[in-house]
C-alpha positions as CSV (number, residue, x, y, z in Angstrom):
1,X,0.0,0.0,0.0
2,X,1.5,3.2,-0.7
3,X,1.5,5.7,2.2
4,X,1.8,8.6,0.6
5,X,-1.4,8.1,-0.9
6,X,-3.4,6.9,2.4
7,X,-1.5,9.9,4.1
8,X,-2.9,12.4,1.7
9,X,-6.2,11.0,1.4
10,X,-6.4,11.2,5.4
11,X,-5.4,14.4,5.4
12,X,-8.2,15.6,2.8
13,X,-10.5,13.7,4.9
14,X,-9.2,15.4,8.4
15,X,-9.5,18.9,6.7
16,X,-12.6,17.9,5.7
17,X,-14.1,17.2,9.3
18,X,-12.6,21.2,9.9
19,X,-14.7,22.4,7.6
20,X,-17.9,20.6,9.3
21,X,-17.1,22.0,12.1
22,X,-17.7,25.2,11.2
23,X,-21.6,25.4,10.8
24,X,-22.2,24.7,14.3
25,X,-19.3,27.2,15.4
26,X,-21.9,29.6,13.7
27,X,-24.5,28.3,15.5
28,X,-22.7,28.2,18.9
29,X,-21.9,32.3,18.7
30,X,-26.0,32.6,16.9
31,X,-27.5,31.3,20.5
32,X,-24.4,33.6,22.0
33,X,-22.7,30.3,23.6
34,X,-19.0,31.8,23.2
35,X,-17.1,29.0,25.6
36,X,-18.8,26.3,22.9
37,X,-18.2,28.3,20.0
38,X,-14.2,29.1,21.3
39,X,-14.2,24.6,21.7
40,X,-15.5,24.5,17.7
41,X,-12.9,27.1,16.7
42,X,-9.8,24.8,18.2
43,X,-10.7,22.2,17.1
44,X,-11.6,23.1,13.8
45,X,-8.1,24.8,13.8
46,X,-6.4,21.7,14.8
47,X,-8.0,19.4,12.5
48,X,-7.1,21.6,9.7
49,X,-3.8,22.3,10.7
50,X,-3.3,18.6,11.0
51,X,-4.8,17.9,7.3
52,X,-3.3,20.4,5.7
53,X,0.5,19.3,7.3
54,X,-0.5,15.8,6.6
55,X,-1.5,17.1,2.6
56,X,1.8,18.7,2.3
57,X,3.8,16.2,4.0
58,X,2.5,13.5,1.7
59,X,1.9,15.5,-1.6
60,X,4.4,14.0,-4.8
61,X,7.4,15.9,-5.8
């Protein structure tokens, strides 16, 4: 199996799930629930810092 491959598709797929995230972050500040909406923003920045690094990390040269 080639890694590279599974390692970029994982990472499509993790920035993926960062982008989902967002709808309820919108929600979260709608209703005015701030500590919630603060939780959806890390993660959301984590997941698509860890996507994108996994993206580059495994892209072809």
């Amino acid at each position: 199996m080639n890694l590279k491959s599974a390692g970029k598709f994982l990472g499509f797929l993790i920035s993926a799930e960062a982008v989902f995230l967002l709808p309820p972050l919108f929600v979260a500040l709608g209703y005015g629930e701030v500590p919630e909406a603060l939780s959806f923003l890390a993660t959301a920045i984590i997941c698509g810092a860890v996507g994108g690094g996994l993206v580059l990390l495994c892209r072809k040269p």
